[in-house]
TIFI-659445 format. One record per residue: residue number from 1; chain; y, x, z of N, C-alpha, C in turn. Coordinates in steps of 0.02 Angstrom, whole numbers. Layout:
% TIFI-659445
(NUM,A,(Y,X,Z),(Y,X,Z),(Y,X,Z));
...
END
This chain:
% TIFI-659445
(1,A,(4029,5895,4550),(4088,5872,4516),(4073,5811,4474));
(2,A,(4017,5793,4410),(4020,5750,4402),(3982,5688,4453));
(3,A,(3955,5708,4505),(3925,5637,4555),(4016,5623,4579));
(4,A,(4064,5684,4591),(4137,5641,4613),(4155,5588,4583));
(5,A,(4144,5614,4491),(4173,5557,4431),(4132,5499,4432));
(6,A,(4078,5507,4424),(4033,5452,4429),(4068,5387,4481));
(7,A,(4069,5419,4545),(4087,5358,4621),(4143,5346,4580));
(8,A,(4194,5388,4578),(4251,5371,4555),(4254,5319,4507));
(9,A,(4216,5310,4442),(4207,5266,4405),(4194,5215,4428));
(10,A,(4142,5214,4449),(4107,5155,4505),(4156,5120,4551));
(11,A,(4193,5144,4579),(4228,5120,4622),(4272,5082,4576));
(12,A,(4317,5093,4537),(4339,5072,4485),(4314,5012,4468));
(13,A,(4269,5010,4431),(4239,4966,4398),(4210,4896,4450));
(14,A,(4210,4913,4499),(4200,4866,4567),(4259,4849,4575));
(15,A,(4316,4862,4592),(4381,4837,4615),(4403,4807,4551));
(16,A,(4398,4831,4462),(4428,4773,4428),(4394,4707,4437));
(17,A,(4313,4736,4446),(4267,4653,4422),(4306,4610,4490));
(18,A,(4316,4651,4544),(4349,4603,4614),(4383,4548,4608));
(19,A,(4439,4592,4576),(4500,4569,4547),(4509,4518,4499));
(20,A,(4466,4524,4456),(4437,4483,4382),(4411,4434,4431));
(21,A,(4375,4432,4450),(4343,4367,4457),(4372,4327,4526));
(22,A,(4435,4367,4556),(4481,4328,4612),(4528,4293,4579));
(23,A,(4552,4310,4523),(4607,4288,4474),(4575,4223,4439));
(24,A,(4505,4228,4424),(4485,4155,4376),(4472,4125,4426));
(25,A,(4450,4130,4517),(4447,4072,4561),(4511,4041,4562));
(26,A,(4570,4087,4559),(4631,4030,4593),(4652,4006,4526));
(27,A,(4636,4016,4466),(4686,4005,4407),(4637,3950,4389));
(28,A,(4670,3881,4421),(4642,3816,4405),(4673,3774,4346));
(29,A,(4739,3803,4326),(4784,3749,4285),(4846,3720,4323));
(30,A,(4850,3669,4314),(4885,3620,4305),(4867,3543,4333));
(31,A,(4795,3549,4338),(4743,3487,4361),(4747,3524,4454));
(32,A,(4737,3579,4464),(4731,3593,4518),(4796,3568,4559));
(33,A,(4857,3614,4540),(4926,3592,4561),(4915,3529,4577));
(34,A,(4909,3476,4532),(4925,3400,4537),(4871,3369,4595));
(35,A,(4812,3402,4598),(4770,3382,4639),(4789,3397,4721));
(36,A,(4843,3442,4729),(4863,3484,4785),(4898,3449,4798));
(37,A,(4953,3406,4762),(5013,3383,4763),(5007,3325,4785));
(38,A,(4971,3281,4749),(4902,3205,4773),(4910,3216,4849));
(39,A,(4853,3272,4857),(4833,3261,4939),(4893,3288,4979));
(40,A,(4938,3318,4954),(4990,3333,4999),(5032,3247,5022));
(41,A,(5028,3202,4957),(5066,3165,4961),(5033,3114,5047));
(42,A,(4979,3128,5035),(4951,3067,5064),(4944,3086,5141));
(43,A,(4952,3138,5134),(4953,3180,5213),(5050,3156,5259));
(44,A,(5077,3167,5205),(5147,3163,5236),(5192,3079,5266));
(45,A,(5155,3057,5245),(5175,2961,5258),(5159,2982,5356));
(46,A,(5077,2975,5364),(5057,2985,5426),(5111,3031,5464));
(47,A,(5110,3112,5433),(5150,3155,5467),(5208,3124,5492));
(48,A,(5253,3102,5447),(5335,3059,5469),(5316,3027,5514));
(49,A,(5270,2969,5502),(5257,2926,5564),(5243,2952,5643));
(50,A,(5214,3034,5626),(5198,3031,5712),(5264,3079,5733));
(51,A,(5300,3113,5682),(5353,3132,5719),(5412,3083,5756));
(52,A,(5391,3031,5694),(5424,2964,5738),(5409,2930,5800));
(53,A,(5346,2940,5811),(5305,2924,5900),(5326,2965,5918));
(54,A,(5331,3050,5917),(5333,3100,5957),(5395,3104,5983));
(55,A,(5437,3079,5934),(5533,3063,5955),(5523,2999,6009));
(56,A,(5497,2949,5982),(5485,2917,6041),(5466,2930,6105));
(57,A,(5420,2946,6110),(5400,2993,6180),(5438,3018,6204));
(58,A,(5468,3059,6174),(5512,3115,6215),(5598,3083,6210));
(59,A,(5597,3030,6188),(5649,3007,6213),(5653,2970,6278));
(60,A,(5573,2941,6292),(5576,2889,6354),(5575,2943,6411));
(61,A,(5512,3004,6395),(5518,3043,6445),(5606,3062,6459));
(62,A,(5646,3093,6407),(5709,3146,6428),(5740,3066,6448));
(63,A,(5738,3014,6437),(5770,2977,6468),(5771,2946,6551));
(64,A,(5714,2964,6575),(5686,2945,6636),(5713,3007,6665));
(65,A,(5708,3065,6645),(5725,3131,6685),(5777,3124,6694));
(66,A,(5839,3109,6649),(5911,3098,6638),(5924,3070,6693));
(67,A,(5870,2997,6688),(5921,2958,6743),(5879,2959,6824));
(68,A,(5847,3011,6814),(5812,3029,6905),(5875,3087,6923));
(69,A,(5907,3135,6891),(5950,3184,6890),(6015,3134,6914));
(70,A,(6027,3097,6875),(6094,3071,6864),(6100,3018,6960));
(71,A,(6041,3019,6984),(6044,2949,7025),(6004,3031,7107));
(72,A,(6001,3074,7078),(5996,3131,7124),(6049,3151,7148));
(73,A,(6109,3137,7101),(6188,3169,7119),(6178,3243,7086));
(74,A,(6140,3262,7042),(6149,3337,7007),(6206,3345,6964));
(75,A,(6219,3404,6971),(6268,3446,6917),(6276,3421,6848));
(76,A,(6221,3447,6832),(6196,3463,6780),(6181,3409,6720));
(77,A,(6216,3332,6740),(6186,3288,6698),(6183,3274,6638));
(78,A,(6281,3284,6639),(6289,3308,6568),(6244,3342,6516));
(79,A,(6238,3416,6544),(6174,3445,6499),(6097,3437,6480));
(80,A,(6092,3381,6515),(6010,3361,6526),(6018,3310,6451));
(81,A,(6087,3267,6485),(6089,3220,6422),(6101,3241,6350));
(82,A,(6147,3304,6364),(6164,3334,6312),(6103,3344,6261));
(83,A,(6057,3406,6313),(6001,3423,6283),(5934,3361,6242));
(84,A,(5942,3299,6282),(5888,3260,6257),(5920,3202,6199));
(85,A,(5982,3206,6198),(6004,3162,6138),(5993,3225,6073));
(86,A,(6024,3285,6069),(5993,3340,6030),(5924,3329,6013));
(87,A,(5867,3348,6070),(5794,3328,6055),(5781,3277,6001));
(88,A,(5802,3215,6022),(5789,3148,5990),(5815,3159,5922));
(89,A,(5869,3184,5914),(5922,3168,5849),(5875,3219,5810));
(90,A,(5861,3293,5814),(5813,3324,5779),(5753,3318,5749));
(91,A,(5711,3271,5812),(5649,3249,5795),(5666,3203,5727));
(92,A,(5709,3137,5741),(5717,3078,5684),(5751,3097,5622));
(93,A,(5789,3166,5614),(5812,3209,5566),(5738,3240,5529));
(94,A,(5716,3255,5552),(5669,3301,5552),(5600,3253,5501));
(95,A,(5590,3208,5559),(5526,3159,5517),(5562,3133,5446));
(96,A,(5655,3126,5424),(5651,3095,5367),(5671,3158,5324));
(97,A,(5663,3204,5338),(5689,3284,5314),(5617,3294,5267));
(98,A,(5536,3271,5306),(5474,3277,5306),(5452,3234,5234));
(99,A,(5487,3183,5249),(5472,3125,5185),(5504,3146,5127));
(100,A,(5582,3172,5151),(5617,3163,5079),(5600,3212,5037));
(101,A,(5573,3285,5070),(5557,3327,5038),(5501,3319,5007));
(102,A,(5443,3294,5011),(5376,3283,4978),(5386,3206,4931));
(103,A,(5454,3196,4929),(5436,3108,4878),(5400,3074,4912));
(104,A,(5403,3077,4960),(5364,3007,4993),(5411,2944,5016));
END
């Protein structure tokens, strides 16, 4: 009975120090935040920019498909176009959605 209390203690005393000393790694301040915020900034310029290539891309591609469909005599052209003006308009929504939210 007391070797139960004993672990029991022990165990205890292991999971606060855990805890204790997981709480003073992340609790940086205020210097940390700003330091997060820094490198977030500098990451997101690039990011916008390649969603802006990637809209590019996939506008020349859905545009070439569009018009191999359209010059096939398919159905379906409407929706091809439908679907890739959607694509495009999301992507270029999207990359200034990327900026405005981070202040860049």
């Amino acid at each position: 009975m007391n070797l139960k209390n004993f672990l029991k203690r022990k165990t205890c005393i292991a999971i606060a120090t855990v805890l204790l000393t997981t709480t003073s790694i992340y609790a940086q301040g205020a210097a940390g935040i700003d330091a997060a915020s820094s490198e977030l900034e500098t990451y997101m310029d690039p990011l916008g920019n390649m969603i802006m290539i990637l809209g590019a891309i996939v506008g020349l591609v859905g545009a070439v498909r569009c018009f191999i469909k359209w010059n096939s005599g398919d159905q379906d052209v409407q929706k091809a176009v439908m679907g890739w003006m959607g694509s495009c308009i999301f992507l270029v929504v999207s990359g200034a959605i990327v900026k405005a939210f981070f202040g860049v």
